[in-house]
C-alpha positions as CSV (number, residue, x, y, z in Angstrom):
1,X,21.2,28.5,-71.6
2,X,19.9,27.0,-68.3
3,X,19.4,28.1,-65.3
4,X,21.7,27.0,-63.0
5,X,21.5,26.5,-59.0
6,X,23.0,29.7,-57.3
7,X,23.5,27.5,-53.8
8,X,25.6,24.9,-56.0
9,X,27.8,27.3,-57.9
10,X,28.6,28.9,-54.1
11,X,29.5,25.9,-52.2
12,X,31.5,24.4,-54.8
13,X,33.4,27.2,-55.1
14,X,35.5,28.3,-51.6
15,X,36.5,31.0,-52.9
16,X,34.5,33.0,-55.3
17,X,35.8,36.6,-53.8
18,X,33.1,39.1,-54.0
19,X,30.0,38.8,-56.3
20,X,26.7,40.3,-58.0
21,X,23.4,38.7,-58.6
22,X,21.2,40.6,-60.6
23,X,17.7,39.4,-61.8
24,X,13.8,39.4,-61.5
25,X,11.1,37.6,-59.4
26,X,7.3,38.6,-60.6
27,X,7.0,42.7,-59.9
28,X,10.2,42.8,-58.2
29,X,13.9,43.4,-59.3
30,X,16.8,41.2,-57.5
31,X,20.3,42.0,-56.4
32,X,22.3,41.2,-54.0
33,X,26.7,41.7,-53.3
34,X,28.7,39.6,-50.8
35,X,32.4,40.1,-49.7
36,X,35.3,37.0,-48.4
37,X,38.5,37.5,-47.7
38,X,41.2,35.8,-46.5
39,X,43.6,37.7,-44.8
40,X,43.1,39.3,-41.2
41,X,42.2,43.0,-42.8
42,X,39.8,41.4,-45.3
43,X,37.6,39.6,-42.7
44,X,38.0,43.1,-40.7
45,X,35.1,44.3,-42.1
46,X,30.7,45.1,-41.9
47,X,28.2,46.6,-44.3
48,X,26.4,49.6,-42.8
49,X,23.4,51.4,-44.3
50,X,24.8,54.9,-46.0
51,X,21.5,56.9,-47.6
52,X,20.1,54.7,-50.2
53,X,23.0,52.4,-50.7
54,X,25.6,50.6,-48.3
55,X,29.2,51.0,-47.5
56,X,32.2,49.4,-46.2
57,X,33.7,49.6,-42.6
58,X,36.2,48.4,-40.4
59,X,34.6,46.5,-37.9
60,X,37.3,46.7,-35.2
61,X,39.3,50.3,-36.6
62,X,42.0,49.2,-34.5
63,X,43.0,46.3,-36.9
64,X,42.7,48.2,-40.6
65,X,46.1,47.9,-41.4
66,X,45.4,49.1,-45.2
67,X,41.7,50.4,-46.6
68,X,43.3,50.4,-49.7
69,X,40.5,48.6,-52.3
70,X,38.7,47.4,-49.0
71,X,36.7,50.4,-47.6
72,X,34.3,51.6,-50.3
73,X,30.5,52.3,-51.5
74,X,29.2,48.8,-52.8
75,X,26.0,50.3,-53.6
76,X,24.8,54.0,-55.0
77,X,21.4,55.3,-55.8
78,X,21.5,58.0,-58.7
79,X,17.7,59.2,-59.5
80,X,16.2,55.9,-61.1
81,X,19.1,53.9,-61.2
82,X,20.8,51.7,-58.7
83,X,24.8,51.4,-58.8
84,X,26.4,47.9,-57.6
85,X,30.4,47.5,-57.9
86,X,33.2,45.3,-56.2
87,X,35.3,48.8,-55.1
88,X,35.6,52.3,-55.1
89,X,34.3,52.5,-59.4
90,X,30.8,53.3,-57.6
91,X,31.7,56.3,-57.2
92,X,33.4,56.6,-60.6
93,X,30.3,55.3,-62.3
94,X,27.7,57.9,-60.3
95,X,30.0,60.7,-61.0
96,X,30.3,60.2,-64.8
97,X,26.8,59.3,-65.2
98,X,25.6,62.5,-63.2
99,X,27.4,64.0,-66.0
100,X,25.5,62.4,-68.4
101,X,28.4,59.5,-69.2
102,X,27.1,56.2,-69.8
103,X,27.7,53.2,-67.7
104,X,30.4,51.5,-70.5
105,X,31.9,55.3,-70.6
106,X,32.4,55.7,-66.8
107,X,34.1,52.5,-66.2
108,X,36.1,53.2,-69.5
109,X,38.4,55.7,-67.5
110,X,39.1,52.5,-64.4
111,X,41.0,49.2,-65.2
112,X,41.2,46.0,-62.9
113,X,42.7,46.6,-59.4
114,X,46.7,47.1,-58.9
115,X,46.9,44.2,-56.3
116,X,49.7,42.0,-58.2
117,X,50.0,39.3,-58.6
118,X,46.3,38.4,-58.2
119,X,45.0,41.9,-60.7
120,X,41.2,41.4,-59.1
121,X,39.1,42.9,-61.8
122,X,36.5,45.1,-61.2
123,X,32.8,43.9,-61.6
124,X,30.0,46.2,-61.7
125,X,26.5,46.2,-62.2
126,X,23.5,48.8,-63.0
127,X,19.8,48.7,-62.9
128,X,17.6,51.2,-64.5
129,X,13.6,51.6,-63.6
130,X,11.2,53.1,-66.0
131,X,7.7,52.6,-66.5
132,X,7.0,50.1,-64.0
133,X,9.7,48.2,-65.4
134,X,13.4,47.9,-65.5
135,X,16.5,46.8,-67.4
136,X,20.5,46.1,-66.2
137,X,24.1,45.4,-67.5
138,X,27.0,43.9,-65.9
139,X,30.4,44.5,-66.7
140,X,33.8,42.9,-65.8
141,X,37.0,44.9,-66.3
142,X,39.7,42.2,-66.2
143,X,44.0,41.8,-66.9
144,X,44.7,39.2,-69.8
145,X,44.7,36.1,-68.2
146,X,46.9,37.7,-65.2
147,X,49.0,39.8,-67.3
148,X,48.4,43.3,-66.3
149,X,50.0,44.6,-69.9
150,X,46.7,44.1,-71.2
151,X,43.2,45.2,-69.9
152,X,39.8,43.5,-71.1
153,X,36.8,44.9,-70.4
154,X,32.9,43.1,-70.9
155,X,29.7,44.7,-70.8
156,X,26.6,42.5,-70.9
157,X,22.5,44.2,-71.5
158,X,19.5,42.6,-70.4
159,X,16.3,44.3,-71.3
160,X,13.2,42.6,-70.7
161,X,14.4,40.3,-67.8
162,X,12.6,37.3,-67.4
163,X,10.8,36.5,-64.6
164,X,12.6,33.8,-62.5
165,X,16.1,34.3,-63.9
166,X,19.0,36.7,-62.6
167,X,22.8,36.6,-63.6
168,X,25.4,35.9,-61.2
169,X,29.1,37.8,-62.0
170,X,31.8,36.8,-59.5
171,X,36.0,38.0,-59.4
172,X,37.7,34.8,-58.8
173,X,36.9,31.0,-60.1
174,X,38.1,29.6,-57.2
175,X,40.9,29.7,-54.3
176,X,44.4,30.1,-55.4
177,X,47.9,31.9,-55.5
178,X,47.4,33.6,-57.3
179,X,43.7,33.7,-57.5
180,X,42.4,33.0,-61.1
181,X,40.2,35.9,-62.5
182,X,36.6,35.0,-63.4
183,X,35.8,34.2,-67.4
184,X,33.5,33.7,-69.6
185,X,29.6,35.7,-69.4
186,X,27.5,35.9,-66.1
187,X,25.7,33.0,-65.2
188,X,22.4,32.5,-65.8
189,X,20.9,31.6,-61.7
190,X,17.3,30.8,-61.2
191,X,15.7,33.8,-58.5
192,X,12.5,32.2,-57.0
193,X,12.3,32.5,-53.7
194,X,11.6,35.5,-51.4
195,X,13.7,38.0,-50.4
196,X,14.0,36.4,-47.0
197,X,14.5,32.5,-48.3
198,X,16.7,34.1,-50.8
199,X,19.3,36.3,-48.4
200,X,19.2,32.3,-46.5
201,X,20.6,30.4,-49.3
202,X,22.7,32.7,-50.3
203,X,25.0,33.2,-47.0
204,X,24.6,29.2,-46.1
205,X,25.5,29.0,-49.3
206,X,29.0,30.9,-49.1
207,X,32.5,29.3,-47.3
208,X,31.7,29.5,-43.9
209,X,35.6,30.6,-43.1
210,X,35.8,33.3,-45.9
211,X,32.5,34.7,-46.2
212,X,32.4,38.5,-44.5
213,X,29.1,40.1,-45.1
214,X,26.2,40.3,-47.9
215,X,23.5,42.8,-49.2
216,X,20.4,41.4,-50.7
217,X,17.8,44.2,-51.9
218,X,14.2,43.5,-53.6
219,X,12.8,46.7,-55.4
220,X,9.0,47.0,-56.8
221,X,9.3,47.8,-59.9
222,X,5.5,49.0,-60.1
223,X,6.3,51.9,-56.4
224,X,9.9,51.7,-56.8
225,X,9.8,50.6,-52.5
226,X,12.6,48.9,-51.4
227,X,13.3,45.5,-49.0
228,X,16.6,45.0,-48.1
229,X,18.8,42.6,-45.9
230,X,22.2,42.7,-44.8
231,X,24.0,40.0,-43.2
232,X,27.5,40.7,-41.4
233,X,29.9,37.7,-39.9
234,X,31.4,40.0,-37.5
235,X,28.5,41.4,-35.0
């Protein structure tokens, strides 16, 4: 399949929700998460550093009216693998797989989020590093084409990434009441630029009105070090 523009897909979409980009560039593994939102509690939020990962937070505590599916731990280290979800199935994910669950098993036991009529499904990603190398999966926990009577869930491997190419996994196809559920596999996005050129296209990329913050981290795979970058609208 090709590889597709990752600015394109962003600006001609106003509303892709919240998404994660997962790939590889020479020695290092890519991902990155970004937030939107439409209404005032939404936009009411930053990123902040939490141990190896990031969480959520109110940026003005005064004006969380609900953090109902809105405050939670987008990113989790556990040992050699790297936890990235759309909500509080992080947390879900490193429990269960502390426990020796896999990642398909952990997210077994969550379904897509109870915010009817829109049913936002849960996306989540993993990356595993061993031997100077690494591997990931995506999944997408989703309602049947809005109908909540029926949950779908989608779990795609990569092994062996190739160098150059990451897969972009997003919860909504576009604006909408309510807003229509993302479908089909992740798309394949061409990675080849540096971390810093990278974290640039992506948040000029995203609609300037909804976009709320992003999270772009480049591991080694060879040291296992860490670059990251974190972009917040509300400063």
């Amino acid at each position: 399949m090709k590889k597709l523009d990752i600015a394109e897909i962003l600006r001609s979409n106003s509303y892709p929700g919240r998404g994660i980009i997962i790939g590889r560039k020479g020695d290092f593994a890519i991902t990155a998460y970004f937030i939107m939102g439409r209404s005032e509690n939404s936009r009411n939020r930053v990123f902040v550093e939490e141990g190896d990962g990031i969480r959520t937070q109110a940026f003005d505590p005064s004006k969380l009216t609900d953090p109902h599916l809105i405050i939670y731990s987008p990113v989790r280290v556990l040992g050699n693998k790297m936890i990235i979800t759309n909500g509080d199935q992080t947390d879900t994910v490193y429990h269960l797989m502390d426990r020796q669950q896999t990642f398909e098993q952990s997210l077994r036991t969550r379904q897509f989020e109870d915010d009817a009529p829109n049913y936002t499904p849960r996306i989540s990603g993993i990356l595993h590093f061993e031997d100077g190398g690494f591997n990931y999966a995506m999944s997408i926990i989703k309602s049947a084409d809005g109908n909540p009577d029926s949950c779908q869930r989608f779990t795609f491997s990569y092994n062996n990434p190739l160098d150059g190419e990451g897969h972009f996994i997003h919860t909504y196809m576009g604006d909408g009441t309510p807003l229509p559920s993302f479908e089909g596999e992740p798309e394949p996005v061409a990675i080849n630029q540096d971390i810093d050129e990278f974290t640039e296209t992506l948040w000029t990329s995203l609609n300037e009105d909804n976009k709320i913050s992003l999270f772009v981290r480049y591991v080694n795979t060879g040291d296992c070090s860490t670059q990251t970058r974190i972009i917040n609208k509300n400063k």
